[in-house]
LOLUM-77946 format. One record per residue (C-alpha): residue in three letters; x, y, z. Coordinates in steps of 0.001 Angstrom, whole numbers, padded with zeros to 6 digits, always signed. Example, Ala and Ser with C-alpha at 12.3 -4.5 7.8 and 13.67 -1.06 7.14 Angstrom:
ALA+012300-004500+007800SER+013670-001060+007140
END
This chain:
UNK+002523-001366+008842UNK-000076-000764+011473UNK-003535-000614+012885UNK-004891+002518+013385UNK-008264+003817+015710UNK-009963+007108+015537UNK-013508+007802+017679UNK-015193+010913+017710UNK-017971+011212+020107UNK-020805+014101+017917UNK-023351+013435+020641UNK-021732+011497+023221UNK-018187+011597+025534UNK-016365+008040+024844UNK-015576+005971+027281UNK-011597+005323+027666UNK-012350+001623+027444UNK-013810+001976+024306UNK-010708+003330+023208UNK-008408+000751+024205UNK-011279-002499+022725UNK-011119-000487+019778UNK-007390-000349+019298UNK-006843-004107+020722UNK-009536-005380+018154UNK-006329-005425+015629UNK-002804-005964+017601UNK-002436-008912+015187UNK-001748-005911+012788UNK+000718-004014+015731UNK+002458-006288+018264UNK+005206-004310+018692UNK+003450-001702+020910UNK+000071+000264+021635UNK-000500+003972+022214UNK-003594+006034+022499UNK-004600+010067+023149UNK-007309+011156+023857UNK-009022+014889+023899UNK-011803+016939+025132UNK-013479+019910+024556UNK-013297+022327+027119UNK-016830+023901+028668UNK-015902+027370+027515UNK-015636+026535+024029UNK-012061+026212+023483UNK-010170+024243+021032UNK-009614+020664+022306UNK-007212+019411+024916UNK-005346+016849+025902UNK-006275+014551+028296UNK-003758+012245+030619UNK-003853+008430+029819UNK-006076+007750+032857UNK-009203+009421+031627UNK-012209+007980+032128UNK-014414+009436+029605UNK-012868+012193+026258UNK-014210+013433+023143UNK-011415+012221+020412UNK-009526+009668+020564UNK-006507+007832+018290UNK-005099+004566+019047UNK-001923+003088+017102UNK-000601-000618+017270UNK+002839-001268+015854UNK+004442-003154+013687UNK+008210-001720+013573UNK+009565-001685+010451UNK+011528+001267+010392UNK+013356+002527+013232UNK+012754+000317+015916UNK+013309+002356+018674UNK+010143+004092+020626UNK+010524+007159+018567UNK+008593+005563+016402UNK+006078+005079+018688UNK+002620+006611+017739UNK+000081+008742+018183UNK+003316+010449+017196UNK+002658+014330+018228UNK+004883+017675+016934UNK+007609+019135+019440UNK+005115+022025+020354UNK+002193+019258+020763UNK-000180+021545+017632UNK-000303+018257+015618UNK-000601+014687+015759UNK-000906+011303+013539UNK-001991+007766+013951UNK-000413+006002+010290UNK-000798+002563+008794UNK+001861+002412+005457UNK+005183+003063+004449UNK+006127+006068+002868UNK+008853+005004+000790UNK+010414+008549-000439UNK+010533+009789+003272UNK+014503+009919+002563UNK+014396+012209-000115UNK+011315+014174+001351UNK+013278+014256+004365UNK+016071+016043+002843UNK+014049+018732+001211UNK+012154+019616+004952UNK+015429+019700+006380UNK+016520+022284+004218UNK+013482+023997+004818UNK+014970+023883+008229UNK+012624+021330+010003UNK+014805+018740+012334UNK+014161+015281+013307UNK+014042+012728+016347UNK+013826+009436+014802UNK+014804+007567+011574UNK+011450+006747+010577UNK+008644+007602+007803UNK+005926+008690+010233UNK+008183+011863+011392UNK+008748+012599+008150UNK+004876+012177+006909UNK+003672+014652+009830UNK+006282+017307+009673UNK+005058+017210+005297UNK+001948+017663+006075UNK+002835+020986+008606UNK+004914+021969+005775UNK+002989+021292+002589UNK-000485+020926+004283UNK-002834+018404+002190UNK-000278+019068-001226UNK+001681+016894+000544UNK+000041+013395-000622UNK+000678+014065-004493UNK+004214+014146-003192UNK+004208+010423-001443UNK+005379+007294-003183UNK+003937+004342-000861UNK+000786+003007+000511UNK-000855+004789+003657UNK-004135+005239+005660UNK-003965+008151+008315UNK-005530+010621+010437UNK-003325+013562+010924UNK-004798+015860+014416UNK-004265+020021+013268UNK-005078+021403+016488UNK-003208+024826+014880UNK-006343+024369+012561UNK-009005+022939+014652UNK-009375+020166+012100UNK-008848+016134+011555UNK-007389+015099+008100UNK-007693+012068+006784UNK-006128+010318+003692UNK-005506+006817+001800UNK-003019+006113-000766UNK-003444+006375-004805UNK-004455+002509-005103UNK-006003+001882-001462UNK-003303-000613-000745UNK-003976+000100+003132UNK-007451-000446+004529UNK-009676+002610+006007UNK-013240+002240+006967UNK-015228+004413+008687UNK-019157+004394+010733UNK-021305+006456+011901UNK-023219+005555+014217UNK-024776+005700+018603UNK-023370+009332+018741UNK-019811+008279+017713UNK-017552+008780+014174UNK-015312+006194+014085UNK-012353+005122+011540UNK-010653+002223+011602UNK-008169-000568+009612UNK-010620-003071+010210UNK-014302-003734+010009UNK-013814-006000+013375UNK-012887-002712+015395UNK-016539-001215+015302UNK-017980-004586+016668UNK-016566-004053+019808UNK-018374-000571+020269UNK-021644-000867+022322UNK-024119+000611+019543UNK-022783-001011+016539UNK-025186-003379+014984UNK-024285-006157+013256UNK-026321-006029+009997UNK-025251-007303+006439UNK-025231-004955+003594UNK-028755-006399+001244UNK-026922-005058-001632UNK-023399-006901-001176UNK-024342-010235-000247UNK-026280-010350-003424UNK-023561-008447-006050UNK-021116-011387-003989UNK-023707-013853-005256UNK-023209-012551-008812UNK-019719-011954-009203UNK-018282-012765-005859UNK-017285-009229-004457UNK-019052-006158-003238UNK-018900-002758-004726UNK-017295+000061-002855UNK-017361+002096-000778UNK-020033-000179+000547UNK-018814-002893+002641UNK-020638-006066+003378UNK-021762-004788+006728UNK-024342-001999+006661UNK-023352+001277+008070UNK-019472+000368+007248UNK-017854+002113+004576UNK-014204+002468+002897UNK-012637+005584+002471UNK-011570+006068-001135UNK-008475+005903-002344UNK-006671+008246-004088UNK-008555+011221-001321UNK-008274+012960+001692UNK-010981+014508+003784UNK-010937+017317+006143UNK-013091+017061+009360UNK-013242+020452+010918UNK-013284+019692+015161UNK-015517+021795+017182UNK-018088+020688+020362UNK-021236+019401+019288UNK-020232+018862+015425UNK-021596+016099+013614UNK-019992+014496+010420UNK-022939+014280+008371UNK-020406+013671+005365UNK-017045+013307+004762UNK-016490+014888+001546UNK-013943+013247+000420UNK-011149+014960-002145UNK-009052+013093-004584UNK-005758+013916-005219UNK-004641+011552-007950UNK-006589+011344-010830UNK-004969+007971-013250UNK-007948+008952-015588UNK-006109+012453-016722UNK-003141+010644-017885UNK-002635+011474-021218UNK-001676+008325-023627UNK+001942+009363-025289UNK+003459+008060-028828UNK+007156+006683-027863UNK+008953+003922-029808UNK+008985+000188-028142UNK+012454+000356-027137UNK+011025+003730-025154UNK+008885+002004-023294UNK+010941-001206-022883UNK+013769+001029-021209UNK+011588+003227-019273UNK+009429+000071-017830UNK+012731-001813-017044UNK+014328+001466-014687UNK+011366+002314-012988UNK+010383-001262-011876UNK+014082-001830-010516UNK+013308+001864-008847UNK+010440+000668-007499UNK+011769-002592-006424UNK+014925-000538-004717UNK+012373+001737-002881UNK+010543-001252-001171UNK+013689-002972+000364UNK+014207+000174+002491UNK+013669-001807+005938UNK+015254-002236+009361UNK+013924-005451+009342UNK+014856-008661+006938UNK+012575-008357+003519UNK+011410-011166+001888UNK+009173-011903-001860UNK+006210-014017-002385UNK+007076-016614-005075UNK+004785-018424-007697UNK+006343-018929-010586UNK+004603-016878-012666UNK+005950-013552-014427UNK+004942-010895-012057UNK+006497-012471-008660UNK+009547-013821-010359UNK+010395-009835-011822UNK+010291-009011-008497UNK+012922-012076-007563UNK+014760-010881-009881UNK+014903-007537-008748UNK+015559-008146-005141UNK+018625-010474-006321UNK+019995-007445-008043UNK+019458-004939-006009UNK+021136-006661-003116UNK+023503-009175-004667UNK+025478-009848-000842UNK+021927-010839+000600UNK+020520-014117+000996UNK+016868-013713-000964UNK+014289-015006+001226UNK+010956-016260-000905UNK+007988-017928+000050UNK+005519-019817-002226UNK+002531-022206-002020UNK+002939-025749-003448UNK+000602-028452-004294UNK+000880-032005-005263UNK-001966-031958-007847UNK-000429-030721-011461UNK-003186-027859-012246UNK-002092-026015-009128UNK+001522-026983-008584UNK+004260-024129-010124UNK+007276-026181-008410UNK+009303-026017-012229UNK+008596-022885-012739UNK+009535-021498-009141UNK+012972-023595-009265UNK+013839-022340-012796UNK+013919-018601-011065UNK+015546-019471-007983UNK+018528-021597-009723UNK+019474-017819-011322UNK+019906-016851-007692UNK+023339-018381-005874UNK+021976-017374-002606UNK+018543-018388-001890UNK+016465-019778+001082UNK+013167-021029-000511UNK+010836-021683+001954UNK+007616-024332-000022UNK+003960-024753+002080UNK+002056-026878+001046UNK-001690-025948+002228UNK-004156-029297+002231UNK-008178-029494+001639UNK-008164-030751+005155UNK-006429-027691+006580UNK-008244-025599+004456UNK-011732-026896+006067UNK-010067-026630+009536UNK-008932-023429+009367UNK-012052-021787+007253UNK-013560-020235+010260UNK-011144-018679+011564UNK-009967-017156+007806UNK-013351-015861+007842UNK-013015-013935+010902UNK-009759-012374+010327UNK-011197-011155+006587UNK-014314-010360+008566UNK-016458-010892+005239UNK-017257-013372+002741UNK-014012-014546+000752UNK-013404-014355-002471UNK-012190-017433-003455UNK-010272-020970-002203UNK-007363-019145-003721UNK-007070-016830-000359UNK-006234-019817+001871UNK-002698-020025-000239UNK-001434-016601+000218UNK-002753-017133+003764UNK-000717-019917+004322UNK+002550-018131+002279UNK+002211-015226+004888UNK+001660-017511+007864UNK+004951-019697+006874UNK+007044-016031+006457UNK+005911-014717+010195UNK+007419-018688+011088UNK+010389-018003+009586UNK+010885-014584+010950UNK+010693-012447+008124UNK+008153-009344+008549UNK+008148-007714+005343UNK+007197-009400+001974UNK+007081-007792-001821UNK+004803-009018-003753UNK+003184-008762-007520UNK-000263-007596-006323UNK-001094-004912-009976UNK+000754-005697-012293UNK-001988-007891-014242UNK-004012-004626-013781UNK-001262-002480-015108UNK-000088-004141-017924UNK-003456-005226-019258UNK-002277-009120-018874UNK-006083-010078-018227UNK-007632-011423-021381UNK-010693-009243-021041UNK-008623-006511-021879UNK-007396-008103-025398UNK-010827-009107-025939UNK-011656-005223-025638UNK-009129-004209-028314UNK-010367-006580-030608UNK-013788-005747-030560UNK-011959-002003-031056UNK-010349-003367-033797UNK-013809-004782-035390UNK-015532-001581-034843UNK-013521+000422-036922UNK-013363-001423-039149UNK-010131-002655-038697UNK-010305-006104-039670UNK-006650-007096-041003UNK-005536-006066-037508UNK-008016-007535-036200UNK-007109-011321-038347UNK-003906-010360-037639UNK-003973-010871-034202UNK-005925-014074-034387UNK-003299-015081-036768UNK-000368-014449-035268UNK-001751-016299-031891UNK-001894-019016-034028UNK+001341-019012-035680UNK+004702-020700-033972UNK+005595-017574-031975UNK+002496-016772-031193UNK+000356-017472-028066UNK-002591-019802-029111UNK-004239-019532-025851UNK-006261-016228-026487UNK-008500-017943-029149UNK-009637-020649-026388UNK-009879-018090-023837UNK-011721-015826-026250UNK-014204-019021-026207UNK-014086-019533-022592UNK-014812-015909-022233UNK-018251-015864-023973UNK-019192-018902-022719UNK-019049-016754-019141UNK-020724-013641-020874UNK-024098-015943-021493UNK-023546-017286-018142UNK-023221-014123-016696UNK-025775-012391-018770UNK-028486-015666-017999UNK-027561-015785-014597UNK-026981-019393-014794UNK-026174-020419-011186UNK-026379-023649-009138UNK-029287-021453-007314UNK-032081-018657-008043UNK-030975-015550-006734UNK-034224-013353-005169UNK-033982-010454-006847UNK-036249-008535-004864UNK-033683-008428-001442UNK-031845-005346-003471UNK-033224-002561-004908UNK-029987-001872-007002UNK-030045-005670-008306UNK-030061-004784-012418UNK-026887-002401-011288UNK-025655-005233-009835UNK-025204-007534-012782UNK-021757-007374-012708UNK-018737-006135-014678UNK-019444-008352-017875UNK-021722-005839-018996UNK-020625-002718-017595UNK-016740-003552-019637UNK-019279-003355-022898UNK-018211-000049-025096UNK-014817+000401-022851UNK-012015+001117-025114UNK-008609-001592-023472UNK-007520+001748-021942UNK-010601+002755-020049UNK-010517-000585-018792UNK-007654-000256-017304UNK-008772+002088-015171UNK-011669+000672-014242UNK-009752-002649-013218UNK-007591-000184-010703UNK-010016+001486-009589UNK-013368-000696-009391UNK-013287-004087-010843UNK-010522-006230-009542UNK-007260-004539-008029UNK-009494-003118-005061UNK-010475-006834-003763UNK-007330-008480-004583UNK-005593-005548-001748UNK-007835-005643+000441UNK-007732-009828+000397UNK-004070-009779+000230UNK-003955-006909+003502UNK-006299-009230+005419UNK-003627-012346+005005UNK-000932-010519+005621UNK-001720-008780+008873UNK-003242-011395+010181UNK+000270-012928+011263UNK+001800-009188+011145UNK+003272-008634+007772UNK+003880-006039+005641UNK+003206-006539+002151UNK+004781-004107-000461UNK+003534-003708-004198UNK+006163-002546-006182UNK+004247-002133-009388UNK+002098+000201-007789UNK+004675+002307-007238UNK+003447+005884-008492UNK+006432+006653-011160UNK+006035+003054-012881UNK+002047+003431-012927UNK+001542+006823-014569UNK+004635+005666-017028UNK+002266+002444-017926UNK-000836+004501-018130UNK+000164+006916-020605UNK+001210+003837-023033UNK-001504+002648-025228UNK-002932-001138-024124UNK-002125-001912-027795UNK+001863-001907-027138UNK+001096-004921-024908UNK-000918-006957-026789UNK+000370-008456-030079UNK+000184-012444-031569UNK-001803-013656-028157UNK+000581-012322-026048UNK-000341-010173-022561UNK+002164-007951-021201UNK+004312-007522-023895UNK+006833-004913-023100UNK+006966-005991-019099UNK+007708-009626-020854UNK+010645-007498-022828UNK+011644-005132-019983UNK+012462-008600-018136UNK+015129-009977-020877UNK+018261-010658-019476UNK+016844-010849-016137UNK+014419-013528-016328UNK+014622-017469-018171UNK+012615-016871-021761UNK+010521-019861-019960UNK+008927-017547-017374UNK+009317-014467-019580UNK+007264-016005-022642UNK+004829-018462-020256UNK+001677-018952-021787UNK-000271-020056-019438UNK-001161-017649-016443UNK-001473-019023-012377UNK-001415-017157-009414UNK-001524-018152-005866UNK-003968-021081-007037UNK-005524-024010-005191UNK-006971-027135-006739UNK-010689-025537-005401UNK-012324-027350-007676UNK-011295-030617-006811UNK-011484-029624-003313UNK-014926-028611-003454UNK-015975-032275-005154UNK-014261-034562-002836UNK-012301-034764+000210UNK-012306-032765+003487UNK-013794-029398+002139UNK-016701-031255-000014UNK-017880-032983+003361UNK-018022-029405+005389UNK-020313-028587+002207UNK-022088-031587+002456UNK-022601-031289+006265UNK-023356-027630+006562UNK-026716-028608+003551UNK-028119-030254+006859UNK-028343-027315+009007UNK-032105-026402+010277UNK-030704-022820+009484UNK-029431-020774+006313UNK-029704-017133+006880UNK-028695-017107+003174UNK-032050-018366+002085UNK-033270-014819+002292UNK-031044-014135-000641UNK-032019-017122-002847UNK-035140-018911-003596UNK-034044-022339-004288UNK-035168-024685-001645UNK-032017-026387+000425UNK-032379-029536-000367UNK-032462-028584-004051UNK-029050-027251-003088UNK-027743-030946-001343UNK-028971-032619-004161UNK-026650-030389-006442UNK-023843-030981-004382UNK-024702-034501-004302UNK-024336-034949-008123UNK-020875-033647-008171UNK-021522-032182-011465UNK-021915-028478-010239UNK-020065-024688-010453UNK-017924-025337-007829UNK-016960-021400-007786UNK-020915-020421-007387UNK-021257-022989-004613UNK-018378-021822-003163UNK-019972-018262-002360UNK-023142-019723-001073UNK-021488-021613+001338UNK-019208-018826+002309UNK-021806-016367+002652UNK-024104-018101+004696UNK-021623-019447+007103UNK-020532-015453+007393UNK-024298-014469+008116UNK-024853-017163+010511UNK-021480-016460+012443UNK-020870-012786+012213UNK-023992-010763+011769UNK-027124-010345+013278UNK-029807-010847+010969UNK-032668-010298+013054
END
């Protein structure tokens, strides 16, 4: 797990300072060592060379900080180049396969220096050129040099677990793992995105590939891009390919004990894959289903190892998951179970600076737990974490989903399915909770659908607003499997990575997502939604792959919590409601452009303490982003 820098000067040389600001913008994500290379077109034409590391000025540069994970030595070092110097990478990821892909290139006769993935990534792609992604299973973001082919490639993995932006922009193309790395070129300008800040208003995230800073964009997942290199180019477009397409996936008829079996191998697979490490491995911890699978399947994967897990407590009930946590690690004889316990007055404290290492607008409170979760594993010296970041998305265990296949139901006319279901969630046995969340669901379609905020949003500051509106009414028609897709892809795994890389690297983790490991996803995507829905119940045959493995307390929990804080408390009293109270007295909100309520309709809304403390939450973050971070002038 890395940072990575690309610059391409199309109408300009680069500076070799620029190069090295660039790449130093993220060693939180690489402390382990820096390397750069840079290249310049020669007068006559020719393809590019290589210049010595005490250029002043070059054409193309890479830049690489490291985290070691793998092979620790310095033949892991990057810009990692080819024996016969024709090709090059700069990588952020783990390829988890690189053993087995290893073998097969070494019977193809290729030989190898080091012990690590990144050999092993480059000397696929020299073998296999760009057919050599569909054969990955891990997370990555890369730029690969072909000199043999006068060309830059660039890819990201199936889900975008790893970050890649890129800008355009003062003669230069530039790529990067983090927004924060084009700041610290000389033409960048530091404008928010019109369109973002007001879809974050409405639903509290942007849509990609925009970003929240105009002229930034991501580079899609699931794609590669080829860049061809000659003097004077420019990259009017990247033209992105896609090389994994979840949307192809053909639904198959097996029995439930099929898909029970199936699920239950390729998780522990998956699980097996991602403890490949030189250095000690460790698992996020809540309580809930997803994280304590994955306890589970560290503890039996490596029985002689003490597990290390990490988890975020509180003292107030509705967030604490202390029971449910100690129920999983008491099935474990050798645990260390490390507890933080994040406070509304560390939360306000340390909001500034979580807003700078996200470098946009947050999503929610929620962020400041896993931030504190990775911040207590880089204390306790463990660098790599699994966690359950997918498998909500995967195994439809969102309620919108169910909602979706009982409108399905309806529509066709299906009705004693349909009462079935209702029945049967009402029944001992059953799950009750999908009837009130069915409620609590419409009751946020009207609110959705009215726009009923604590504020008037100006619709006029984005031409796209009616697109805008949220997914609420773009779900509308989607059959549960379609939506399934469109939570991987669009809606809500995309944010929840990108939050999740942000916390992690920010005290030099590496976070691994076993259930978006390729062989378990495109098993769960060709099984119909229906198998795991029945009686109220989400996640049905994950629930069933786990018996055995897991208390029936955690298996068959009702109730659903993540990485939760008590934000709505803290947003009505204490430490965190007085930064909200004092930052209504400012002479300046930038975020007034983007609302037409007057401010001190806002204080008076906060002073009633009867408000959407979510809604708030986004107006506050927002406008302390635009007044700290951008230029808006």
């Amino acid at each position: 797990m890395c940072g990575i820098s690309c610059l391409l000067g199309v109408k300009r040389e680069i500076r070799g300072s620029e190069l090295a600001n660039f790449n130093d913008a993220v060693a939180h994500r690489g402390p382990d060592g820096s390397g750069t290379a840079m290249f310049a077109f020669p007068s006559s034409g020719a393809p590019l060379k290589r210049l010595p590391d005490s250029a002043s000025s070059f054409h193309l540069g890479l830049g690489h900080r490291r985290l070691s994970i793998l092979d620790l030595s310095n033949a892991g070092a990057q810009p990692m180049f080819t024996d016969d110097a024709k090709f090059a990478i700069t990588y952020n990821g783990e390829v988890y396969n690189y053993l087995e892909l290893r073998v097969e290139l070494e019977r193809e006769g290729f030989t190898f220096k080091s012990n690590c993935d990144t050999e092993v990534v480059l000397a696929a792609y020299r073998h296999w050129g760009t057919d050599c992604f569909a054969r990955f299973n891990g997370m990555w973001a890369l730029v690969i040099l072909d000199l043999e082919n006068g060309k830059l490639v660039v890819s990201r993995d199936r889900f975008g677990i790893k970050p890649l932006y890129y800008h355009s922009g003062g003669g230069i193309f530039a790529m990067a793992s983090e927004i924060k790395q084009f700041q610290t070129l000389p033409e960048f300008s530091k404008k928010p995105n019109p369109d973002a800040c007001a879809a974050y208003l409405l639903n509290g995230y942007e849509i990609p590939p925009e970003t929240f800073w105009s002229g930034v964009s991501t580079f899609p997942a699931a794609s590669f891009a080829e860049i061809p290199l000659s003097r004077g180019d420019d990259v009017a477009a990247l033209n992105p390919r896609r090389f994994w397409f979840p949307e192809n996936i053909k639904i198959e008829n097996r029995s439930e004990n099929e898909w029970i079996q199936g699920v239950r191998e390729r998780f522990a697979e998956s699980v097996r894959l991602r403890l490949r490490s030189d250095v000690p491995v460790g698992t996020c911890l809540s309580g809930g289903l997803d994280s304590s699978a994955i306890f589970s399947g560290i503890a039996e994967a490596s029985p002689d190892t003490v597990l290390s897990a990490f988890s975020s407590c509180f003292d107030d009930p509705f967030a604490d998951e202390r029971p449910h946590m100690e129920r999983v690690v008491a099935s474990v004889p050798r645990c260390s179970h490390v507890k933080t316990f994040p406070l509304a007055g560390e939360f306000a404290a340390d909001f500034d600076a979580l807003l700078r290492q996200h470098d946009e607008p947050l999503g929610s409170v929620s962020l400041y737990a896993q931030n504190r979760v990775m911040r207590s594993a880089r204390e306790s010296n463990v660098p790599v974490l699994l966690d359950g970041q997918g498998g909500d998305e995967l195994f439809s265990g969102y309620w919108p989903t169910y909602f979706l296949l009982l409108d399905r139901l309806r529509r066709d006319g299906k009705y004693f399915s349909l009462l079935a279901h209702l029945a049967g969630a009402a029944l001992p046995g059953g799950n009750h909770l999908l009837i009130g969340e069915a409620l609590r669901g419409f009751r946020e379609y009207r609110k959705r659908s009215a726009m009923r905020f604590p504020f008037e949003i100006d619709r006029t500051k984005s031409a796209r607003f009616a697109e805008l509106t949220g997914s609420y009414s773009k779900m509308r028609g989607m059959s549960p499997e379609e939506f399934r897709i469109y939570e991987l892809t669009e809606l809500r795994l995309p944010r929840l990575l990108k939050w999740e890389d942000r916390n992690s690297m920010a005290y030099s983790i590496e976070s691994r997502v076993p259930f978006l490991d390729v062989n378990l996803a495109e098993l769960v995507l060709s099984m119909p939604c229906e198998m795991n829905m029945r009686s109220g119940w989400t996640k049905r045959i994950f629930r069933k792959a786990m018996d055995g493995k897991l208390p029936n307390s955690i298996r068959w929990r009702k109730d659903k919590k993540g990485f939760e804080t008590p934000q709505d408390k803290w947003m009505r009293s204490g430490p965190a409601y007085e930064r909200m109270v004092e930052w209504t007295k400012n002479s300046e909100h930038p975020v007034s452009e983007y609302i037409t309520t007057p401010f001190a309709k806002i204080a008076e809304t906060l002073r009633s303490r009867d408000f959407d403390a979510t809604s708030m939450f986004r107006l506050f973050c927002l406008d302390e982003w635009l007044s700290n971070q951008v230029t808006t002038s």
